[in-house]
C-alpha positions as a Markdown table, in Angstrom:
| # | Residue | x | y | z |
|---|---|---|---|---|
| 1 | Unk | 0.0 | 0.0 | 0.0 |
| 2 | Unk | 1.5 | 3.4 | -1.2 |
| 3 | Unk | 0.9 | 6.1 | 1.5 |
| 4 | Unk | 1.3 | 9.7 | 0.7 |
| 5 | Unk | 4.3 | 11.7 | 2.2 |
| 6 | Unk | 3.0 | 14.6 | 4.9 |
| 7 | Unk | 1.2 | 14.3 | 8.2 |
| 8 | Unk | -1.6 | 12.6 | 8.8 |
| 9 | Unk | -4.3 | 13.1 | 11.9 |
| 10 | Unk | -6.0 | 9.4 | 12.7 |
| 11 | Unk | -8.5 | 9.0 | 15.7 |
| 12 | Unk | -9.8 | 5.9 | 17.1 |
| 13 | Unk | -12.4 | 5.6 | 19.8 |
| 14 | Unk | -12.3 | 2.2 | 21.8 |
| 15 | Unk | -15.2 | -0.5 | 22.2 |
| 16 | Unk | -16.1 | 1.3 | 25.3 |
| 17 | Unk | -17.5 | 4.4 | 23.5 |
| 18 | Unk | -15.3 | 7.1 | 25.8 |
| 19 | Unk | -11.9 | 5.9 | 25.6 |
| 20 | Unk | -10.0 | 7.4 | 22.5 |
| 21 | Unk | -6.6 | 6.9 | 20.9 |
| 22 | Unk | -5.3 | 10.3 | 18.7 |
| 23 | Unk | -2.3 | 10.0 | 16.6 |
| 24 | Unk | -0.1 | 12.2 | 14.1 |
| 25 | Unk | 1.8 | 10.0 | 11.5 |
| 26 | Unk | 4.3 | 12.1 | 9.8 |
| 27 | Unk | 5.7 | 10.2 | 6.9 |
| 28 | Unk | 8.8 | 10.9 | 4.5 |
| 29 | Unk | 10.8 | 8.7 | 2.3 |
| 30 | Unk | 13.1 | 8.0 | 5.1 |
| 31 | Unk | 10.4 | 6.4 | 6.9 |
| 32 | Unk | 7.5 | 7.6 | 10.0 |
| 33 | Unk | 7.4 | 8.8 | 13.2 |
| 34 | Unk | 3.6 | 8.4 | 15.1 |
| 35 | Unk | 3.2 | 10.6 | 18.1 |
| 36 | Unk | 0.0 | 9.4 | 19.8 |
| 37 | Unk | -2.2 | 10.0 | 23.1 |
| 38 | Unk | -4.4 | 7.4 | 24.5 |
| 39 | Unk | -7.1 | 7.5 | 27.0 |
| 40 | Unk | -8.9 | 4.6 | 28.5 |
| 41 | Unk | -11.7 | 4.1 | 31.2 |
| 42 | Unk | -12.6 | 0.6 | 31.1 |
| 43 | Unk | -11.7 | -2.0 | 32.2 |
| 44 | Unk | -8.8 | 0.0 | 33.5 |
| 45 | Unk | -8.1 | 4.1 | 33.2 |
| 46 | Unk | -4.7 | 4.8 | 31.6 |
| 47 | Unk | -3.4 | 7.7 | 29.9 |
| 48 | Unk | -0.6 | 6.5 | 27.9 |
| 49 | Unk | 1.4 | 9.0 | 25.4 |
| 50 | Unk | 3.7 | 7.2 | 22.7 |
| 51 | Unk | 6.4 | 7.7 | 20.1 |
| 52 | Unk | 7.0 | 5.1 | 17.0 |
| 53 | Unk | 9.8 | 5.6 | 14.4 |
| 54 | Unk | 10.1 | 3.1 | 11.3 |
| 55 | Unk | 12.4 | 3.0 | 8.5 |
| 56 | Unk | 11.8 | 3.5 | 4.8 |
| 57 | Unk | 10.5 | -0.5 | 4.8 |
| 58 | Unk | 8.1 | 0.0 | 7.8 |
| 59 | Unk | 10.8 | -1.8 | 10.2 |
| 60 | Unk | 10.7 | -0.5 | 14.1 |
| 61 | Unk | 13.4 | 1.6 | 15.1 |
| 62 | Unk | 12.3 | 3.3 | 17.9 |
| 63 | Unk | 9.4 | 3.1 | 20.7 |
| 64 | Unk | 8.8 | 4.7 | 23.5 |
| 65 | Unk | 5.6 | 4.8 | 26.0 |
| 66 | Unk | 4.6 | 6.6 | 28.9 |
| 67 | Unk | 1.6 | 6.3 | 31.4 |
| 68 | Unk | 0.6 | 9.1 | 33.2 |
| 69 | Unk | -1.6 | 7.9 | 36.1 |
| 70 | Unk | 1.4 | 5.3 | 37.0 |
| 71 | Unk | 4.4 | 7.3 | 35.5 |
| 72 | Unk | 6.0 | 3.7 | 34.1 |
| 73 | Unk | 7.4 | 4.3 | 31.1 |
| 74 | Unk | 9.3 | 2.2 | 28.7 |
| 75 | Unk | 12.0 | 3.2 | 25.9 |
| 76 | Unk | 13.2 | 0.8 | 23.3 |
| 77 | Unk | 15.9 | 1.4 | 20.4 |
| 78 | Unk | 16.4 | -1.6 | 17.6 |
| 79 | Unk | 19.8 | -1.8 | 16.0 |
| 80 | Unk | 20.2 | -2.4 | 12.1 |
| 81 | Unk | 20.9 | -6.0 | 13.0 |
| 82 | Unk | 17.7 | -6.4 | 14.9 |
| 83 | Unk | 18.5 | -6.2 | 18.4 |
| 84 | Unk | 15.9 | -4.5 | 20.8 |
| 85 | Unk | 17.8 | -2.2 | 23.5 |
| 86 | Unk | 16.3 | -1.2 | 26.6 |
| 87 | Unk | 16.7 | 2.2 | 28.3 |
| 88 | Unk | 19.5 | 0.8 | 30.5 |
| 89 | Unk | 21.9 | -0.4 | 27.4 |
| 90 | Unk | 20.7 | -4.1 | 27.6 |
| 91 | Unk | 19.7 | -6.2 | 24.8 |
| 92 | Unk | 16.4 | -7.9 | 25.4 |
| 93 | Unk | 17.3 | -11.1 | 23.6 |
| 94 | Unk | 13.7 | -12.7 | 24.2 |
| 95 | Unk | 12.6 | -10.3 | 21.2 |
| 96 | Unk | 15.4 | -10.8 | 18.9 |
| 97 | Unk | 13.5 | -11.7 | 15.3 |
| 98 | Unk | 10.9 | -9.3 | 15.8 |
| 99 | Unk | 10.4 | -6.7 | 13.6 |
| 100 | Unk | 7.7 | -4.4 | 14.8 |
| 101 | Unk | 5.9 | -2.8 | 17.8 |
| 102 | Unk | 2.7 | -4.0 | 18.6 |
| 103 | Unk | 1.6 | -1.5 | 21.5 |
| 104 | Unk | -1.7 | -3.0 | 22.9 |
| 105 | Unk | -3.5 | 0.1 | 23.3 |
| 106 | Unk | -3.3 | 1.3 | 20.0 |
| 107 | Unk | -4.1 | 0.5 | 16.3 |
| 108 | Unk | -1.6 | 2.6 | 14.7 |
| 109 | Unk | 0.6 | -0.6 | 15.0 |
| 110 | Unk | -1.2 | -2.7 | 13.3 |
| 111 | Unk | -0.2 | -0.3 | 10.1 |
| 112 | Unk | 3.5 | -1.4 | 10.3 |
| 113 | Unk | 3.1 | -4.8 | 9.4 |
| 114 | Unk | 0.1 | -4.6 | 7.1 |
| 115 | Unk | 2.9 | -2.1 | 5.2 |
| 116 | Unk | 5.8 | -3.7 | 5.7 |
| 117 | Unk | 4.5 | -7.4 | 4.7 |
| 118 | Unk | 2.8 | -5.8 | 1.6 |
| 119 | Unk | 0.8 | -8.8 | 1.2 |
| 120 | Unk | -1.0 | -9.8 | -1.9 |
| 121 | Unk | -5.0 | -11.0 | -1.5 |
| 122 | Unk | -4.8 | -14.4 | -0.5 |
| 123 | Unk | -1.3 | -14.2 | 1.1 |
| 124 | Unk | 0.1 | -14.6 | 4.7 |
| 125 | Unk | 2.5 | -14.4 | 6.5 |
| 126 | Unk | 4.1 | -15.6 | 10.7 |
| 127 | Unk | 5.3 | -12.4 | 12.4 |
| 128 | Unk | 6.8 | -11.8 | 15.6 |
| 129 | Unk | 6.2 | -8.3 | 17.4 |
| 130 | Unk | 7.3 | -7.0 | 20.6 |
| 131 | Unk | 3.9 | -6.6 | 22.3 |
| 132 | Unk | 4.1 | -4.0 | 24.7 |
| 133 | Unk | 1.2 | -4.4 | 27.3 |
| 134 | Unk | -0.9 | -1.5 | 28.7 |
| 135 | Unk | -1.0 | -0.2 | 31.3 |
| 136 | Unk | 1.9 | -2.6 | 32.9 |
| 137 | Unk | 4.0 | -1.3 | 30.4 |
| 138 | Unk | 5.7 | -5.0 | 30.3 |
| 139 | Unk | 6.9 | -6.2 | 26.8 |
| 140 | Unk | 7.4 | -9.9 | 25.6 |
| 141 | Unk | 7.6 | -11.7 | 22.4 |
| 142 | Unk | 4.2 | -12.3 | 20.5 |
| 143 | Unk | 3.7 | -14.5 | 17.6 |
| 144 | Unk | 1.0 | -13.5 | 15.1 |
| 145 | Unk | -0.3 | -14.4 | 11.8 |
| 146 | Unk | -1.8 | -11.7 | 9.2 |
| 147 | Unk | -3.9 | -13.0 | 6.1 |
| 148 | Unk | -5.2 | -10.5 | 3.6 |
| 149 | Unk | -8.2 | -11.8 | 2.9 |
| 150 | Unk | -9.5 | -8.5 | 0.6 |
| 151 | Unk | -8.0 | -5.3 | -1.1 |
| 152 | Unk | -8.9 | -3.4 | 2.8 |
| 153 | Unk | -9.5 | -6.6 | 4.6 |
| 154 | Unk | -6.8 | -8.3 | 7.0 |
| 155 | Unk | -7.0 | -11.7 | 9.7 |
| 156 | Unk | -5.1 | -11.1 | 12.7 |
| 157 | Unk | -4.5 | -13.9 | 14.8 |
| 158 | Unk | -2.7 | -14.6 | 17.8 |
| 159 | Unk | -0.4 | -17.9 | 17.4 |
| 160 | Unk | -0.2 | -18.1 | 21.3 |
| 161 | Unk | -4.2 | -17.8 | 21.9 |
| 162 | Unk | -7.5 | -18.3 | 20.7 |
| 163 | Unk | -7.5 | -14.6 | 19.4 |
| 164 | Unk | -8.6 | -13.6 | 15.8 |
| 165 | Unk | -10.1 | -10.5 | 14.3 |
| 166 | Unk | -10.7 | -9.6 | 10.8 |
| 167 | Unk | -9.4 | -6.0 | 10.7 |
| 168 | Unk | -10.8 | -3.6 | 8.3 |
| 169 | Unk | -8.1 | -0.8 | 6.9 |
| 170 | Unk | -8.2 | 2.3 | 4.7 |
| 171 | Unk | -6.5 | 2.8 | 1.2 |
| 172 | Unk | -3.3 | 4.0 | 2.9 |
| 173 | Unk | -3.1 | 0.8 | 5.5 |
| 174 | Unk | -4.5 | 2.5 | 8.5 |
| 175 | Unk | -7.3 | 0.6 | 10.6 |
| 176 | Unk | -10.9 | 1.7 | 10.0 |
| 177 | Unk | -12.0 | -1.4 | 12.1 |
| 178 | Unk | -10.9 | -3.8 | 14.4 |
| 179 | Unk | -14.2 | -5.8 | 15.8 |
| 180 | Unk | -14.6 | -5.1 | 19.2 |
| 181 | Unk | -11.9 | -3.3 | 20.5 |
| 182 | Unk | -11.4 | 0.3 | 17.9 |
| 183 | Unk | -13.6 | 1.9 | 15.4 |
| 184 | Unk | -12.2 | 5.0 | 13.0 |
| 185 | Unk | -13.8 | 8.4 | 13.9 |
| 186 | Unk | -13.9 | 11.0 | 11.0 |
| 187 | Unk | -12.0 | 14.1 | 11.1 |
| 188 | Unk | -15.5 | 15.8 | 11.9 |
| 189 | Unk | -16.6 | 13.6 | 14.8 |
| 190 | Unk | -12.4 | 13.8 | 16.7 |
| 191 | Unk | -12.9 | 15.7 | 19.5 |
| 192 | Unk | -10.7 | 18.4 | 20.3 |
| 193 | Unk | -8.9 | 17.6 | 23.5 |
| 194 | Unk | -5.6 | 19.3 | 25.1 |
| 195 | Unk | -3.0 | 17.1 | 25.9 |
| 196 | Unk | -2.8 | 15.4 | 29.6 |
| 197 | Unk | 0.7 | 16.4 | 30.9 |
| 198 | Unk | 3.3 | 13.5 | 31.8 |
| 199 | Unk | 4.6 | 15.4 | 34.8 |
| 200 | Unk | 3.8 | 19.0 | 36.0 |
| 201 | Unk | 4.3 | 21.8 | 33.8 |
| 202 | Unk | 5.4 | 19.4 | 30.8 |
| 203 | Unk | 2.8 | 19.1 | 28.0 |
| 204 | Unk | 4.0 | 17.2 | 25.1 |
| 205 | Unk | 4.5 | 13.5 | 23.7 |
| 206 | Unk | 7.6 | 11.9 | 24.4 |
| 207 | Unk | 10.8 | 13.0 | 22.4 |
| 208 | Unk | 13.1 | 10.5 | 21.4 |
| 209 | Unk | 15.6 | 10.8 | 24.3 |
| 210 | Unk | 19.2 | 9.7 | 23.1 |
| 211 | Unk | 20.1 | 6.8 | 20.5 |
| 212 | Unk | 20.7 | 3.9 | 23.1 |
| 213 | Unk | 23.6 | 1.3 | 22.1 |
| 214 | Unk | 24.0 | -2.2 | 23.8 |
| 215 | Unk | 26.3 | -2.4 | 27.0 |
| 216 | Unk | 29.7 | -3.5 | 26.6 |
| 217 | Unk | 29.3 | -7.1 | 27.7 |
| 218 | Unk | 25.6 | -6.8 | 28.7 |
């Protein structure tokens, strides 16, 4: 799927009807950076901001997530060769082979490997993410398996649980609809809303911090 270069203003409102997720993908041909806000009420109340920077070929980068209620917060850089880094220098070999974020509050995630599979109708393919939970802010390895089953029509399933969903997606590879957990709003029903502060005085999405490289012998 061939998206255009420029920002781009996506909202998503959860199954719950209150919680929403607000994102701005800026895309060039060196690849996209998504700055998103999330807000939950059930079954738990978060307030999660995030950060997501791919390459050219839709690969993960970059990540970072921070919760505002519990102020956990989680930074993670990927190397060229694949290796996820944590904030403290150490490689996090239980993700090694996976090549995108899959940040459970969000959609927005499910772009990066509807884009960077670039599946034909009828294909699929295995995948492994690194699944970042929410609110715990705990990441693990997840195996998944997307099938496009339509021109704007994926399966997700989970290859560790019973989980499967046939996600709906726009022209540019963006979700529309995910059964039971996110529905699209359109630019006329987002709601304005200002930003929720991750400590006092500070309103803003997190900013990549530094470029974190592996400990030497970590």
């Amino acid at each position: 799927m061939r998206v255009e270069a420029g920002l781009h203003e996506i909202s998503w409102i959860d199954a719950s009807g209150i919680g929403h997720d607000d994102v701005t993908v800026t895309l060039t041909p060196d690849g996209c950076v998504a700055v998103g806000h999330v807000t939950a009420f059930e079954p738990d109340r978060y307030e999660v901001y995030y950060r997501v920077e791919c390459d050219a070929h839709w690969r993960t980068r970059y990540v970072s997530v921070a919760e505002t209620l519990t102020r956990r917060s989680i930074e993670l850089d990927v190397s060229a060769e694949g290796q996820w880094i944590d904030d403290h220098g150490d490689v996090l070999s239980g993700l090694l082979g996976a090549a995108d974020v899959d940040i459970a509050a969000t959609p927005f995630t499910n772009a990066l490997p509807v884009h960077r599979l670039d599946l034909e109708v009828g294909e699929s393919a295995e995948i492994v993410t690194a699944w970042i939970d929410v609110p715990a802010l705990h990441v693990h390895a997840d195996p998944q398996r997307y099938t496009r089953l339509a021109p704007l029509l994926y399966r997700y399933e989970s290859l560790d649980s019973e989980f499967a969903r046939d996600i709906v997606v726009d022209d540019e590879g963006f979700v529309v609809d995910y059964p039971g957990l996110f529905h699209r709003l359109r630019p006329a029903e987002s709601p304005v809303r200002p930003p929720i502060p991750l400590d006092p005085g500070r309103r803003s999405a997190p900013a990549r911090r530094r470029r974190i490289t592996p400990r030497e012998g970590g």
